[in-house]
VOLO-101878 format. One record per residue: x, y, z of N, C-alpha, C in turn. Coordinates in steps of 0.05 Angstrom, whole numbers, plus 5000, padded with zeros to 4 digits. Layout:
N
XYZXYZXYZ/...
This chain:
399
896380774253893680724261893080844289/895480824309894780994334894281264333/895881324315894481654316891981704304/891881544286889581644266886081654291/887081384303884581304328885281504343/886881614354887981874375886082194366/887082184337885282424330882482354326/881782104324878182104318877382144346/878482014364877382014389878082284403/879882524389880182694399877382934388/877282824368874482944349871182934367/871382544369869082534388868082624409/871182684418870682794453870683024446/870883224430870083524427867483514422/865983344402863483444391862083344419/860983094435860783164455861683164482/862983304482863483524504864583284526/865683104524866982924533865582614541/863182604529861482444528861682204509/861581924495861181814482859281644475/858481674459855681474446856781184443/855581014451856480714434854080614422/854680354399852580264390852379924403/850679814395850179604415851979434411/852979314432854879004423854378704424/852978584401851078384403852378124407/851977924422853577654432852177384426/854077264412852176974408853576734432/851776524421852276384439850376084438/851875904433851075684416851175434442/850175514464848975294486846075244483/845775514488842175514496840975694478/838275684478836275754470835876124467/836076334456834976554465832476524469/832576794497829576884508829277014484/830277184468828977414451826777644473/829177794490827677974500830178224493/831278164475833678424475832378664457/829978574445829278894432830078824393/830778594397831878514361829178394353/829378464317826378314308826678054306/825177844312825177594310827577384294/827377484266830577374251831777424253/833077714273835277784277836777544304/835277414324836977254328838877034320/837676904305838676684286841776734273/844176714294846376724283847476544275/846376324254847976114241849375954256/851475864246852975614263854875714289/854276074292854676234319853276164340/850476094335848475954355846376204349/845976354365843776594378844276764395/843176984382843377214398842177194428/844477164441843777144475844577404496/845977584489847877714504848377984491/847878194501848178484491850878694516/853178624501855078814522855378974516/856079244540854879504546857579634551/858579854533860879924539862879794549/862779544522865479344534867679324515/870079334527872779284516874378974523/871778834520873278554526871178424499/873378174497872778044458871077814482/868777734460867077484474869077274461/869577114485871676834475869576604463/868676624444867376394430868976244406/868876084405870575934381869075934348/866676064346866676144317865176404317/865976674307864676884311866677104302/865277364300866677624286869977684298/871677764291874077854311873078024331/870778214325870078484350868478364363/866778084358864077964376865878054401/863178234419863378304447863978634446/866078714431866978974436865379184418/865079434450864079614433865079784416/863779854409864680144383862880364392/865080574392863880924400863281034373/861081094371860781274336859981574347/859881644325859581984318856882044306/856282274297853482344297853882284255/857082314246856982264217858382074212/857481794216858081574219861381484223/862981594238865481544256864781254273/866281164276866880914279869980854301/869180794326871780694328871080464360/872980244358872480064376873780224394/871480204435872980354448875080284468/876079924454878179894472880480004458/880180034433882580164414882580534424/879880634433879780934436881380974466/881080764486883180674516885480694506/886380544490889080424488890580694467/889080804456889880974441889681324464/888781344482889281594508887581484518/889181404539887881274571887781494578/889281664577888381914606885682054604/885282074566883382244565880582154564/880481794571878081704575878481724604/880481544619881081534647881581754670/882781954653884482144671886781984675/888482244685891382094692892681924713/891582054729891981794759890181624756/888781514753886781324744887581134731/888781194705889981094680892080994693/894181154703896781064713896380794737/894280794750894080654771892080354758/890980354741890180134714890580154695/892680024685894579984667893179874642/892279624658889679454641887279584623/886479844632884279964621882579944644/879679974638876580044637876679804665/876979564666877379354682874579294691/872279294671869479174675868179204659/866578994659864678924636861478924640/860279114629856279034642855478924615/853978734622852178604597848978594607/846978514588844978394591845078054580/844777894589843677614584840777494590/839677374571838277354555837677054543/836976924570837076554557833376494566/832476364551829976174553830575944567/833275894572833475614587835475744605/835275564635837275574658840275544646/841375724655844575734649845775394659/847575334650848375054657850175244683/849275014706851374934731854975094717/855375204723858675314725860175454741/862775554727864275694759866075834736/867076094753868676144737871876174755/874376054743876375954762877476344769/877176204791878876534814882676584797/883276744802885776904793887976704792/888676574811890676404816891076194783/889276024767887875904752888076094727/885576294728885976424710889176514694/890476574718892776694695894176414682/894076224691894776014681894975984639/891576124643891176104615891876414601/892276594625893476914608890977004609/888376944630886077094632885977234663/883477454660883077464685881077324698/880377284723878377284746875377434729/873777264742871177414728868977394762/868677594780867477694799864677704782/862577674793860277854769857777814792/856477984792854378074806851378124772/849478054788846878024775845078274787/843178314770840878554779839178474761/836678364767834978234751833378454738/832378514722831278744702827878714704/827478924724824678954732822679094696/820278934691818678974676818878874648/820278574654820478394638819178114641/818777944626818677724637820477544643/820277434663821877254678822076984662/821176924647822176644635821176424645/821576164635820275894653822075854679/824675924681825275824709826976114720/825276264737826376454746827676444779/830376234775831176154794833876044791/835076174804838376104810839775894829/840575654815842975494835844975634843/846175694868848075824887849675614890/851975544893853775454917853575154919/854275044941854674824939851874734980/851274504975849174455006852774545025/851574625049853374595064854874405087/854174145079855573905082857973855069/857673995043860173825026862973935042/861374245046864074375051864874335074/863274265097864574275125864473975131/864373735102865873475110867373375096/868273635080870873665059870673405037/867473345032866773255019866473294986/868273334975868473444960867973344922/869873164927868972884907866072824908/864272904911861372844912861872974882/862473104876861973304849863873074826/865473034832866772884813865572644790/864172454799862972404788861072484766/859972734769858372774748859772854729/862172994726863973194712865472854700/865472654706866872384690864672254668/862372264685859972124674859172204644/859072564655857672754635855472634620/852972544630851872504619847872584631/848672724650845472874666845873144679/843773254692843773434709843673404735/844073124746843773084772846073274791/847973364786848573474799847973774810/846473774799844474074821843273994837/843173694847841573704872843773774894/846073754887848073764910847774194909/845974374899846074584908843074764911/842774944917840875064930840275284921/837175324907835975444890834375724902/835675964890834176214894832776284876/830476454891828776564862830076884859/829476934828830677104824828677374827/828077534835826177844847826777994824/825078114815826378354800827778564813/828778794804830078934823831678904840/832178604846834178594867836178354844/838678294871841178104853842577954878/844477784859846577684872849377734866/851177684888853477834888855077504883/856677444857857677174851860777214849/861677194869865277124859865976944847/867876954839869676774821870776554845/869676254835870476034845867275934862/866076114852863476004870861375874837/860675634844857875484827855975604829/854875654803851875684796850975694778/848775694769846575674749844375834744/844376184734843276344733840776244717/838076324730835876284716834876474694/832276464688831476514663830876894657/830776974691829477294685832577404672/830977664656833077824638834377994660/837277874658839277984676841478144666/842078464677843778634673846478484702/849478414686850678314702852478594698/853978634723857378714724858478544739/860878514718864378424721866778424716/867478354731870778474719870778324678/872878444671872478404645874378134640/872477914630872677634630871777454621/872077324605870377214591870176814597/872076804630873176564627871076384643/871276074639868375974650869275654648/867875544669868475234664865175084670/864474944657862074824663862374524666/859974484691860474324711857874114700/855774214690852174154685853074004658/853073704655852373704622849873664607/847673644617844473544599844073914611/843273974592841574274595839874334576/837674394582835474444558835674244537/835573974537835073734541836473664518/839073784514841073674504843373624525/845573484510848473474526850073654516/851773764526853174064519855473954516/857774104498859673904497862573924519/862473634526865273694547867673864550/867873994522870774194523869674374535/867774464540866774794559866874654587/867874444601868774314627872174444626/873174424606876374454607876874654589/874374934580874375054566877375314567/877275324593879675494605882875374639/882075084617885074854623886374804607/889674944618891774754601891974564597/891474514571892074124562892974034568/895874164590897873864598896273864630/894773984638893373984668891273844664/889373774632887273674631888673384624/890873334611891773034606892272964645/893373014656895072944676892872924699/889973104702889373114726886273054722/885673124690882673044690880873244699/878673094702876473244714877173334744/878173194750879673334786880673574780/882473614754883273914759880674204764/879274114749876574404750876574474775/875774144793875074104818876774394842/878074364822880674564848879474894845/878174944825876675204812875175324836/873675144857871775234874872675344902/871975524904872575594934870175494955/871275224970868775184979868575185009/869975425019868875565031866775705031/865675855012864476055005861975914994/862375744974860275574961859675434982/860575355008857875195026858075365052/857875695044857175815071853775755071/852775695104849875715106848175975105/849876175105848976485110849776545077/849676365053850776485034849076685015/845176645026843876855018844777175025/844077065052844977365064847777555059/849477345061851377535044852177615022/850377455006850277514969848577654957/846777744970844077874962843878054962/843378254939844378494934840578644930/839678724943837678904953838579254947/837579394930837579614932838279874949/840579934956841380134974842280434960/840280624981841580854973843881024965/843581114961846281364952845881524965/848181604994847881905008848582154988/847082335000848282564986847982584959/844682484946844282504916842482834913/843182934901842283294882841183204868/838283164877836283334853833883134856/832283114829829483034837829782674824/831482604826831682194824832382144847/832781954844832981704867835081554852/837481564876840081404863839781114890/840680914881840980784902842980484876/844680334896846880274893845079944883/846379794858845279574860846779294857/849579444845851779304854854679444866/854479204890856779274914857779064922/858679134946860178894962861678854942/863878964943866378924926867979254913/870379154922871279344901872579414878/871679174868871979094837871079264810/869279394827866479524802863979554816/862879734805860979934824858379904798/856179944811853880034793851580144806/850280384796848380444811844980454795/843180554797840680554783840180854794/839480964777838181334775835181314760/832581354775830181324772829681634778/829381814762828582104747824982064741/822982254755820282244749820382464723/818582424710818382604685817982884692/819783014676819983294676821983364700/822783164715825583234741827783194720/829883374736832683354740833783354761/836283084751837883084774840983134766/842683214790844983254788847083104792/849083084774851482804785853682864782/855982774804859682964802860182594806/861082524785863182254803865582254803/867282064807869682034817871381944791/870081974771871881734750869781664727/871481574710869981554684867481304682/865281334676863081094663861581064650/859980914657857580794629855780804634/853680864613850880854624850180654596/847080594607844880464602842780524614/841280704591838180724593836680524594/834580444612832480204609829380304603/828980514611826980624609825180854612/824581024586823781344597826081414568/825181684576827581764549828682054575/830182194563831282384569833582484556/834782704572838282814570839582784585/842182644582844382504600846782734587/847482864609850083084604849783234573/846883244561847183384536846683154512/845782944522845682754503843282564500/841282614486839682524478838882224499/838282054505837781744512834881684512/834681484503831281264494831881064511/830880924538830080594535829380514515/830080264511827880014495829380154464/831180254456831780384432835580364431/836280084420838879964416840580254393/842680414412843980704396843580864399/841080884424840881184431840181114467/841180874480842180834512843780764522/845880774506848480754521850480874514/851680994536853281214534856081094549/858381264544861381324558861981564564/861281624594862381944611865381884613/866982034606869682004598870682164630/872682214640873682304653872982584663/873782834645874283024643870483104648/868983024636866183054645864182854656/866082764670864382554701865382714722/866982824725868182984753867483254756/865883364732864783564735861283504738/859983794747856983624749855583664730/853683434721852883424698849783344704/847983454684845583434692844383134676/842283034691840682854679837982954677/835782934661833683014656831082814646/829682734651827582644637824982814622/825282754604823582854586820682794570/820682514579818282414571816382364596/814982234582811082134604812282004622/813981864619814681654653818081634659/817881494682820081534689822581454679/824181614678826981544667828981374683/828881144669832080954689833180904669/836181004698839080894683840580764696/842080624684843980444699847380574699/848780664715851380674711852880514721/855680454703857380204714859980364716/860880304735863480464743866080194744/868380204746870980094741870980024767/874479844781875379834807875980094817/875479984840876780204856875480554861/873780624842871780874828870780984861/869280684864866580694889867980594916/870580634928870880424946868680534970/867280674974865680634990862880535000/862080364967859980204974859080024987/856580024988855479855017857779605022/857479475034859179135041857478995061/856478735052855678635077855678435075/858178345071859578085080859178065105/858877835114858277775149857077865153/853677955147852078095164850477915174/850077645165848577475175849377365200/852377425209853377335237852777605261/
């Protein structure tokens, strides 16, 4: 089977020219409600006792951890123009170099090491955290870092507003157990009053590490993060049901959930960080340029501060081209405008013809972007660790 995937993917990357097409990767999710803003016709959300179509991932090689759903729910698949077929964490695993390149590959062992999605809820995400590295491997997962960029020219939903963090009392009177209680009770939402609510902008985001609480609101949000699917929830009444307690200890060993309870999650939070007072300012991810962009777009950076994973936005006026050399292999996602990306066709708003995989060998050379239609062309690229270490940072800028 490795070879067989070795030569398809050696096929794909000839026809184009080191480029890959993917088709969409649809995610259910049986908490909440879909918005139904992903571009599916009405009954296509309705995934049975899967829940609903909430979640569309974007050149991803990580499986959505849900407990009833497809073996591939989450992962993409790279096709061909005569219906070729292949999942592209199997096309990684089958030549890393020739998606990655070789120092690249050799230096991430792991693969691709990030994940972009769109999510897609009609109701506020329940209060959660996702446990930092230490935790994670506990269960044989990774850390899930993930940064937001709210998707300008949509609707925002009934609550277009994000719980952050924790007030900053708890943390600087090591008050901590204030949280405990609700996670025993499980039976309301009162515990969001203990945090502090942002509205969500279009165009702009937040930068969310792993071990920090929150509660993403309703606008349609393009996230990157490391590739992870791990999560503990803290909120139980949401969208005016009770959610069920195992997504509290969804990613705890049983002998840590017999022995320590709801106190163990508790240890999940870094609450340092969750009750900094400056925690806008340093999470708030505002639109920054790209020095040194060729040609007629506008590149500017929309997730940073970190060097986990990189993403930028490329806004092309119709009939411009622009020029791009990067450092390393990525992904795109068209949102809007049509055009040619390195020789390859792309539509917004058209699930199979906007999202692409620049493979190695033709990301480091320069490759043109083009818009072609009446308005403007945007794209989104998501780049891996380590790709971008020179993106903005501005941790501590509020001091």
């Amino acid at each position: 089977m490795a070879q067989e995937n070795r030569d398809l993917l050696d096929r794909l990357l000839e026809a184009g020219n080191g480029v890959l097409r993917c088709e969409p990767a649809w995610v259910a999710r049986d908490f909440l409600p879909p918005g139904r803003r992903l571009g599916l016709p009405e009954h296509a959300y309705d995934a049975g006792e899967r829940g609903a179509i909430c979640e569309r991932w974007l050149a991803s090689t990580t499986k959505a951890d849900n407990a009833v759903g497809p073996e591939d729910e989450g992962l993409s698949h790279v096709v061909g123009e005569h219906g070729e077929r292949l999942l592209l964490r199997d096309a990684v695993a089958a030549d890393p170099v020739a998606i990655m390149g070789a120092a690249y590959a050799a230096a991430h062992p792991a693969g691709l090491g990030r994940l972009a999605k769109i999510f897609d809820y009609a109701d506020r995400l329940p209060y959660h955290i996702h446990p930092p590295q230490e935790y994670a491997s506990l269960v044989g997962r990774n850390a899930k870092d993930e940064s937001y960029h709210f998707l300008p020219g949509a609707d925002l939903g009934a609550h277009p507003e994000t719980f952050l963090g924790v007030h900053p009392w708890i943390a600087e009177r090591s008050a901590h157990e204030v949280l405990l209680p609700y996670l025993v009770d499980w039976d309301s939402d009162l515990i969001l009053r203990h945090a502090r609510a942002e509205l969500q902008v279009a165009g702009e985001g937040f930068h969310v590490p792993s071990g920090v609480l929150h509660a993403p609101g309703t606008a349609l949000t393009l996230e990157l993060q490391e590739d992870s699917d791990v999560l503990s929830m803290f909120q139980a009444l949401n969208a005016g049901r009770i959610i069920s307690k195992d997504l509290l200890f969804k990613d705890v060993r049983p002998r840590d959930r017999q022995r320590h309870g709801e106190r163990f999650p508790l240890g999940f939070v870094d609450w340092q960080t969750n009750g900094d007072p400056w925690f806008y300012e340093n999470r708030h991810l505002s639109p920054q340029p790209v020095p040194g962009s060729d040609g007629d777009g506008e590149e500017t950076w929309v997730f940073y501060n970190t060097t986990k994973y990189a993403g930028k936005r490329l806004v092309i006026p119709p009939g411009g081209v622009h020029r791009l050399r990067e450092p390393g292999v990525y992904s795109v996602f068209a949102w809007e405008g049509e055009g040619r990306f390195a020789g390859h066709e792309v539509r917004g708003g058209d699930p199979g013809r906007d999202e692409l995989v620049v493979t190695h060998e033709a990301a480091t050379r320069v490759h043109e972007v083009a818009a072609t239609g009446p308005r403007d062309l945007v794209v989104f690229l998501f780049f891996g660790p380590d790709l971008h270490p020179g993106t903005p940072s501005i941790a501590g800028r509020a001091r």
